[in-house]
MIBA-618498 format. One record per residue: residue number from 1; residue in three letters; x, y, z of N, C-alpha, C, CB in turn. Coordinates in steps of 0.001 Angstrom, whole numbers, plus 500000, padded with zeros to 6 digits. Each point is the difference from the previous one (the first is absolute). Glycine has a CB too. Example, Ala and Ser with C-alpha at 12.3 -4.5 7.8 and 13.67 -1.06 7.14 Angstrom:
// MIBA-618498
site nr: 1 rest: ALA n_px: 513190 n_py: 494310 n_pz: 507800 ca_px: 499110 ca_py: 501190 ca_pz: 500000 c_px: 500900 c_py: 501200 c_pz: 500000 cb_px: 498108 cb_py: 498827 cb_pz: 501246
site nr: 2 rest: SER n_px: 501542 n_py: 502223 n_pz: 498034 ca_px: 500820 ca_py: 501190 ca_pz: 500060 c_px: 499230 c_py: 501090 c_pz: 500730 cb_px: 501184 cb_py: 499372 cb_pz: 497855
This chain:
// MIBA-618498
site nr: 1 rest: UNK n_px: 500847 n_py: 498801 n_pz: 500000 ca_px: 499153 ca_py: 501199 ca_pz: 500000 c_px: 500877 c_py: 501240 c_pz: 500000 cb_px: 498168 cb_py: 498770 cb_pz: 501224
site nr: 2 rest: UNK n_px: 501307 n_py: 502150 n_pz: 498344 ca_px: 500797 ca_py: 501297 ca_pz: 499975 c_px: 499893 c_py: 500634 c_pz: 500977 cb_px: 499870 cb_py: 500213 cb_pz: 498106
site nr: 3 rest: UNK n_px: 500664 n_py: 500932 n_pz: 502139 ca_px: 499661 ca_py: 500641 ca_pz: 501403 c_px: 498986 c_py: 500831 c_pz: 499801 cb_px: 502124 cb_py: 499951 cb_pz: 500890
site nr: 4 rest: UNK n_px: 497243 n_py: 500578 n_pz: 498135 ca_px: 499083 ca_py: 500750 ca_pz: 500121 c_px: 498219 c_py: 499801 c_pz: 500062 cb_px: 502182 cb_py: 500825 cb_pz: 499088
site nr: 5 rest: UNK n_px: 498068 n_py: 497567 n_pz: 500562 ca_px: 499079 ca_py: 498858 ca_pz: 500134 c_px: 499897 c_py: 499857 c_pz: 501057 cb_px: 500328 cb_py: 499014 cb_pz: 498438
site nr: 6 rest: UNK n_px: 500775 n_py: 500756 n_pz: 502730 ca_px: 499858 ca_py: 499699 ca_pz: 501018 c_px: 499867 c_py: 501076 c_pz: 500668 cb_px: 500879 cb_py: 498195 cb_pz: 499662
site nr: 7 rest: UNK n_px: 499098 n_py: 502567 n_pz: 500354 ca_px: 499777 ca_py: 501475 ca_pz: 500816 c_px: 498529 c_py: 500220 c_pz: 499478 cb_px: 502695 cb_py: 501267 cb_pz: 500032
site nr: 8 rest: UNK n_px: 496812 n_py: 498590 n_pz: 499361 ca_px: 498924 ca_py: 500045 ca_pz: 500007 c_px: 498818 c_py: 498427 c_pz: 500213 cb_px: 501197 cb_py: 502319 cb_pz: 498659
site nr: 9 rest: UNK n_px: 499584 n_py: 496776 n_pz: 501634 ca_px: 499162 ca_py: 499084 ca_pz: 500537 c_px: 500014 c_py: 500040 c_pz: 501779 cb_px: 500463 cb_py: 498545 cb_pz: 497576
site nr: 10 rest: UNK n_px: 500407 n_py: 502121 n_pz: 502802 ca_px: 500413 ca_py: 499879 ca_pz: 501053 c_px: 498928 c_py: 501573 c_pz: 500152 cb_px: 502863 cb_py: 498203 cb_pz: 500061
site nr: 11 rest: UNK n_px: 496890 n_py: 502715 n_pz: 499661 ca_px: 499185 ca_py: 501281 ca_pz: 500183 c_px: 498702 c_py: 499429 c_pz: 500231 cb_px: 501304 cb_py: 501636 cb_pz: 498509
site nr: 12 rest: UNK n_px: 498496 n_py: 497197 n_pz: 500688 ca_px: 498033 ca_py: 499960 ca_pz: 500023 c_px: 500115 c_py: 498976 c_pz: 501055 cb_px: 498716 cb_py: 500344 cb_pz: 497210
site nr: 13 rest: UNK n_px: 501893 n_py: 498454 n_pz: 503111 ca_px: 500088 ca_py: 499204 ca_pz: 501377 c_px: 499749 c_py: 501045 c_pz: 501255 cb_px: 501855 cb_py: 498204 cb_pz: 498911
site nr: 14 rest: UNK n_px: 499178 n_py: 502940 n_pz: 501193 ca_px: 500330 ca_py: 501006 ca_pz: 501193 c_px: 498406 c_py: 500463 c_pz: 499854 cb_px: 503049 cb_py: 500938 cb_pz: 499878
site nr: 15 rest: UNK n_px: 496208 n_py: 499900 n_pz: 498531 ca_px: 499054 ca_py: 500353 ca_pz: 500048 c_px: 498737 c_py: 499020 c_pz: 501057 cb_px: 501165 cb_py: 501163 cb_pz: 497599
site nr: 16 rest: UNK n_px: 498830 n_py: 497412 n_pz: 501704 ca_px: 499146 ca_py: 499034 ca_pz: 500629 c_px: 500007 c_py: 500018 c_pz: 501387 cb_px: 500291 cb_py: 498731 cb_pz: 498225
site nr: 17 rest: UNK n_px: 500843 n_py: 501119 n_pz: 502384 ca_px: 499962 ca_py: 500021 ca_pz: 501158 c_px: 499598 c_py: 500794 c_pz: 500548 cb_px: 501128 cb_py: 499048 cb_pz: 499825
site nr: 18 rest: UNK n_px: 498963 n_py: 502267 n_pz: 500080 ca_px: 499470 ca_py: 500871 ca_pz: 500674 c_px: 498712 c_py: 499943 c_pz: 499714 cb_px: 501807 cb_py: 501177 cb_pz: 500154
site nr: 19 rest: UNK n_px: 497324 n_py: 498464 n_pz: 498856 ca_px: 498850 ca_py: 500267 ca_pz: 500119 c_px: 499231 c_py: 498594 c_pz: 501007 cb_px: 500277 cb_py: 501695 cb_pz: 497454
site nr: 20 rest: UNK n_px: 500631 n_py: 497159 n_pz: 502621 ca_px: 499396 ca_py: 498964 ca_pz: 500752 c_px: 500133 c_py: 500931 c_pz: 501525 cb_px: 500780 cb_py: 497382 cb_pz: 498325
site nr: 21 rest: UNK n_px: 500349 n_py: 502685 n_pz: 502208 ca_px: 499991 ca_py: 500900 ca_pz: 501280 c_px: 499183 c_py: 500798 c_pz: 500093 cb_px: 501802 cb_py: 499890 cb_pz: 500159
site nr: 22 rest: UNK n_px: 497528 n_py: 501244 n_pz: 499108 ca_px: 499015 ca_py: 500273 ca_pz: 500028 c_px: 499050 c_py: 499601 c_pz: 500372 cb_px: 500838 cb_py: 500571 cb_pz: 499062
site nr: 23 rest: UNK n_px: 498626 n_py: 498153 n_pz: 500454 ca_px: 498765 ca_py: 499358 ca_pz: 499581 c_px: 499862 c_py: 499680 c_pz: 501466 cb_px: 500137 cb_py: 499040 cb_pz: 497325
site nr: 24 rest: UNK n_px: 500958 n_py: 500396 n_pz: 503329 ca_px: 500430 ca_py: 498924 ca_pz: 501269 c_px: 499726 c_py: 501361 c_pz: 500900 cb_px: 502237 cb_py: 497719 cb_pz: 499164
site nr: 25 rest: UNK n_px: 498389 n_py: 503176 n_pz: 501163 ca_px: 499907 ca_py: 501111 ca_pz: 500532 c_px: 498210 c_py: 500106 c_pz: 500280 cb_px: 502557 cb_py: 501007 cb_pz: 498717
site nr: 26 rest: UNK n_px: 496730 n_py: 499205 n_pz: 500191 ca_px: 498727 ca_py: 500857 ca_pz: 500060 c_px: 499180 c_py: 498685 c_pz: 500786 cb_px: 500103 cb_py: 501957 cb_pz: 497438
site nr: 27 rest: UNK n_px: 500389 n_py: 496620 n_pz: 502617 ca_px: 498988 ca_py: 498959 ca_pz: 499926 c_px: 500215 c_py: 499771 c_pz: 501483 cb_px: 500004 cb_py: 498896 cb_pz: 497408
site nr: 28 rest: UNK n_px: 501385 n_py: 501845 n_pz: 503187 ca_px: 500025 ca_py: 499353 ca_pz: 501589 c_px: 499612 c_py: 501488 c_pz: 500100 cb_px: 502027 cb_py: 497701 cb_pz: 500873
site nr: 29 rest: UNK n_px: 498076 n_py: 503325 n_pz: 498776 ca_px: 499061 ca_py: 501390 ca_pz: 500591 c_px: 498535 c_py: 499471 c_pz: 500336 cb_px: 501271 cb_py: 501924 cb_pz: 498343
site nr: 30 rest: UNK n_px: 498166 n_py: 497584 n_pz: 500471 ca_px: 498283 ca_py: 499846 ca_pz: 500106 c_px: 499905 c_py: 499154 c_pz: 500815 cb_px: 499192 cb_py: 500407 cb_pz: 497967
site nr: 31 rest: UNK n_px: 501276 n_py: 498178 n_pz: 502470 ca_px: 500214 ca_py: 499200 ca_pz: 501002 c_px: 500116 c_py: 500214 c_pz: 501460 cb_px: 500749 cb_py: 499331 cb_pz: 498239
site nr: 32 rest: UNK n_px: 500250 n_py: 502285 n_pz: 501614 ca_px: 500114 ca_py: 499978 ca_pz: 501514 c_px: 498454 c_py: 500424 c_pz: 500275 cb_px: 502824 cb_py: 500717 cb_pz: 500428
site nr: 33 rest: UNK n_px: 497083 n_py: 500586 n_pz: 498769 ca_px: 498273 ca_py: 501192 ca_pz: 500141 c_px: 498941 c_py: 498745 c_pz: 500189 cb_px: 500415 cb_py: 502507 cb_pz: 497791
site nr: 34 rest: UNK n_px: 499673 n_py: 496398 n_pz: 501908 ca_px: 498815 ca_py: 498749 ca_pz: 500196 c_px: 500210 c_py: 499253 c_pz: 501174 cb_px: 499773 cb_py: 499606 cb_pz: 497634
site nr: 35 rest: UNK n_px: 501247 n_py: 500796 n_pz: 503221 ca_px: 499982 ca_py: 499498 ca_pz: 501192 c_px: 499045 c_py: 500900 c_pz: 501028 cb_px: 502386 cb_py: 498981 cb_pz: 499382
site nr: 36 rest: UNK n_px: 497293 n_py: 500595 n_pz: 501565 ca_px: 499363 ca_py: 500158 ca_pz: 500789 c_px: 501129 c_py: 500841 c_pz: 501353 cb_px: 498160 cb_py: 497773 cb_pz: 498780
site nr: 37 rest: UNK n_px: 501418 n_py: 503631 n_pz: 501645 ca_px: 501079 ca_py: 500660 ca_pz: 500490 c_px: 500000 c_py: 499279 c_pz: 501330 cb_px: 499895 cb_py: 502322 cb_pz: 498683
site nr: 38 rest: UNK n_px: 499141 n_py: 497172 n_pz: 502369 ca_px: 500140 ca_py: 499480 ca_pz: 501090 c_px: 500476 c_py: 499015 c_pz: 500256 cb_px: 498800 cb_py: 500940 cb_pz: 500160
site nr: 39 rest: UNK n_px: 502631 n_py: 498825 n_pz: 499011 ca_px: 501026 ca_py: 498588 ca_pz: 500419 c_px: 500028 c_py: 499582 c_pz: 501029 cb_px: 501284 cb_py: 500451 cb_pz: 498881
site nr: 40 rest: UNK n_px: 499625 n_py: 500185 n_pz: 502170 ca_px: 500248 ca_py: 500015 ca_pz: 500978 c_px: 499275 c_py: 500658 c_pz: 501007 cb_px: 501625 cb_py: 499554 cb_pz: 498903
site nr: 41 rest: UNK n_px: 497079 n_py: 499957 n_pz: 501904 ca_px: 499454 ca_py: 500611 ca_pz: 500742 c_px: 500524 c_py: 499459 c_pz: 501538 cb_px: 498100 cb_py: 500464 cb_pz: 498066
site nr: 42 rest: UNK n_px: 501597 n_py: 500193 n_pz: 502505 ca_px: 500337 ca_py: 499735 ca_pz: 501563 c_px: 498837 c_py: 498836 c_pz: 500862 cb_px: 501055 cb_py: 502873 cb_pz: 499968
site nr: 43 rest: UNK n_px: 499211 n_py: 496761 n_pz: 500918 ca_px: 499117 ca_py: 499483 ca_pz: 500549 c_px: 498657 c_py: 500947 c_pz: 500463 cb_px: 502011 cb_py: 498438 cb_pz: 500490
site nr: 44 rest: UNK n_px: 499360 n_py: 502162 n_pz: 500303 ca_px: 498875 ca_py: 501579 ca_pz: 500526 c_px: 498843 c_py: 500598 c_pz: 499028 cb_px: 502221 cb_py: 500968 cb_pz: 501123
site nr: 45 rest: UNK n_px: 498717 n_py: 499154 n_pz: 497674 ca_px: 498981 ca_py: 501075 ca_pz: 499154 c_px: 498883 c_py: 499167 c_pz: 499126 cb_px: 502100 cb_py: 501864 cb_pz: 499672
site nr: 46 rest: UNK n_px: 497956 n_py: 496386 n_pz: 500403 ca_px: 498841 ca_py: 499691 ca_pz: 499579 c_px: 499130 c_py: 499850 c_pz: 501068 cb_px: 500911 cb_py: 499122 cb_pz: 498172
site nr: 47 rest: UNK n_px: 499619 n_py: 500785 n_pz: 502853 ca_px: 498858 ca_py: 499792 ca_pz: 500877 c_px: 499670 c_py: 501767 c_pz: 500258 cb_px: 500793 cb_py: 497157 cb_pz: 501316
site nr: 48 rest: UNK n_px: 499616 n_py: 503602 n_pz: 498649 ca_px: 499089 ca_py: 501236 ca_pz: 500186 c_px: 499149 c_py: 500420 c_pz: 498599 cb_px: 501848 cb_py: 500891 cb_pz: 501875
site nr: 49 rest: UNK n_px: 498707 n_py: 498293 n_pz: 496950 ca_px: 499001 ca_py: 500019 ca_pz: 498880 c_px: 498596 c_py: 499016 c_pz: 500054 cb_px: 502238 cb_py: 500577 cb_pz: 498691
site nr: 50 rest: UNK n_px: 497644 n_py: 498665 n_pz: 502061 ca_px: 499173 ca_py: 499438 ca_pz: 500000 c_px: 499100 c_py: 500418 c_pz: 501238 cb_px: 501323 cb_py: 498441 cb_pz: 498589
């Protein structure tokens, strides 16, 4: 291969990747926002919720 072949196969891989990181990025964002914020509740504070 020539080098300018490879500099440009090697540009759209770097391109790909970044757009998978992206993808991976936005999919554990929406994941976290779908959790439920009261992980960790206390003993105390469910029993004064109830």
């Amino acid at each position: 291969m020539n080098a300018e072949f490879e500099y440009t196969v090697m540009q759209h891989r770097a391109h790909e990747l970044r757009q998978q990181a992206a993808e991976h990025r936005r999919a554990r964002e929406a994941a976290r926002a779908a959790r439920p914020e009261r992980r960790h509740r206390s003993i105390f504070a469910r029993m004064r919720a109830a």
